[in-house]
C-alpha angles and dihedrals in degrees: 000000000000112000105277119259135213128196115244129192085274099083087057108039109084086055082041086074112114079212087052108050091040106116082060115086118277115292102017107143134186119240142165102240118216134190096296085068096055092107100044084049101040084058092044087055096042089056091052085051101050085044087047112046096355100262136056127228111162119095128177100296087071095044080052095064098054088041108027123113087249094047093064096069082091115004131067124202144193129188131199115223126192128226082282097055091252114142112248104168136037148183147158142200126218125184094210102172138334112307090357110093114180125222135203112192112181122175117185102246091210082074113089120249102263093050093044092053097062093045094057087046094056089042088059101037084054079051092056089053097046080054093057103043084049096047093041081049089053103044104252140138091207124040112190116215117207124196135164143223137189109252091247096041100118098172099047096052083047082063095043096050092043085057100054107259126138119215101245101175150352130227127211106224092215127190129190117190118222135202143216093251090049086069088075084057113139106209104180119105119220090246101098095272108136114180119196132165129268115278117263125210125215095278092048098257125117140287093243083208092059085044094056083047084065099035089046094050097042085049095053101029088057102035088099104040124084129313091345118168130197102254114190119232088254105052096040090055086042084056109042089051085058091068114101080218098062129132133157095215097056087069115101126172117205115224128195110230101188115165123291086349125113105254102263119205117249118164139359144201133213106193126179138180131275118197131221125256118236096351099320125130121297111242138212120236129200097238083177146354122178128164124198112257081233095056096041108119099038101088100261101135089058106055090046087057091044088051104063091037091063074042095056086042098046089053098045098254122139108213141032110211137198158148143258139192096236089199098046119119091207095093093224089142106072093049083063087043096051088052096044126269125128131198112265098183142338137239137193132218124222124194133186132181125232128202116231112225120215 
């Protein structure tokens, strides 16, 4: 994994600069949240996401792992406060992969237009500057920046634009319910696909050989798909540990059996929790699924997908979630269709390329 980085004032203290912030009302200031700050954050998120789809799902666990100590490994953040000291403005930094930097860019929709609207201009011109310092880190002469929108969210994709970003893709947000009787679902075909769980030491935690299986399958089945991005072993299991979701039990790697032949791995799924919303059933969600280009057509990606949903039964959940790439030719979507998931909600992504000084 790269050497672990820390934001420093630095990062600050060009916006920090009273000249700076004076078009803002009188006694805004610029700051790096930490984990005292979760709650104000997680509020300030929940009420993007209600603007945003309708509803809010994220709390405090998922603000943690953007501004958490250990977050910022590899993540950098800057808040906006009022007068007041409330946070009106947030973003965060995430140095995904090498050359795919990940950005969060959240504006408190109780502000007015014109106020939001230089918030949200001071917020991505701090994100041009964290691409830079990342991609200066990595080596690169270009560092991409990625960041999302919700698909109605007219005022997000005006910032974007206005940044300098170009809408790239859209994702359709997918759910699938699932049912008590659905937990005795055999998900197996009869063509010689056989799914079992990651391997568990003693202590619980993983076999790292059957870890370097997923992480070897997801690298090769998506090299070829849309914006992907080589991820060391290190930094994909650092970051799929962040996730509130996470559970090692909720990994399964697919194997082909065919006769008088060693089982040979062929797919994978990493799966997570989802909790339920005022009071309601937790739910799975497909973090990754990936089948081997030598494997497609076997029926490996169904009985993966079969698999988590007997999972989600068999442990009293109600839904089984995932995403898919809208523009891809690869016609995914209509596997997930034909077993019965339907699209909740959609998002964009928005890239923009940043030039590495030397």
């Amino acid at each position: 994994m790269r050497d672990n980085r820390r934001v420093t004032s630095s990062s600050t203290d060009r916006f920090d600069d009273p000249s700076y912030l004076s078009d803002l009302p009188g006694g805004w200031s610029v700051g790096t949240p930490d984990e005292a700050d979760a709650a104000e954050l997680a509020a300030l998120l929940r009420r993007h996401e209600k603007h945003g789809r309708g509803w809010a799902g994220s709390g405090e666990d998922d603000v943690l792992v953007e501004v958490s100590a250990t977050g910022s490994m590899v993540r950098e953040n800057i808040v906006l406060r009022d007068g007041d000291g409330v946070i009106r403005g947030w973003a965060s930094a995430h140095d995904r992969a090498a050359g795919r930097m990940l950005l969060i860019v959240i504006v408190d929709h109780r502000l007015d237009d014109s106020l939001a609207d230089r918030v949200a201009e001071v917020l991505f011109e701090w994100a041009d500057e964290a691409a830079t310092r990342v991609g200066s880190e990595r080596g690169l002469d270009v560092q991409q920046i990625d960041s999302g929108a919700f698909a109605d969210d007219d005022r997000q994709h005006r910032w974007l634009s206005r940044a300098g970003y170009t809408q790239v893709r859209r994702w359709w947000q997918m759910s699938r319910p699932v049912t008590p009787e659905e937990a005795d679902l055999d998900p197996e075909p009869d063509a010689g696909v056989v799914i079992r769980p990651v391997k568990r030491e003693g202590g619980g935690m993983p076999d790292e050989d059957d870890l370097r299986t997923v992480h070897d399958i997801l690298e090769t089945s998506f090299a070829d798909h849309f914006n992907s991005h080589e991820e060391t072993f290190d930094e994909f299991v650092f970051r799929l540990r962040e996730d509130p979701g996470h559970r090692w039990d909720h990994w399964w790697i697919a194997e082909l059996v065919d006769e008088g032949k060693e089982p040979e791995p062929a797919g994978t799924l990493v799966g997570a929790v989802r909790e339920g919303e005022d009071g309601q059933p937790d739910g799975s969600y497909v973090e990754y699924l990936g089948v081997l280009q030598s494997a497609r057509g076997r029926g490996v990606a169904k009985a993966l997908l079969g698999t988590i949903i007997a999972d989600a039964a068999s442990r009293g959940r109600d839904r089984v979630g995932l995403e898919v790439d809208a523009d891809s030719p690869t016609g995914a979507d209509a596997l997930y269709e034909s077993m019965g998931w339907k699209t909740s909600y959609v998002t964009q992504s928005w890239h923009r390329d940043v030039p590495v000084a030397d």
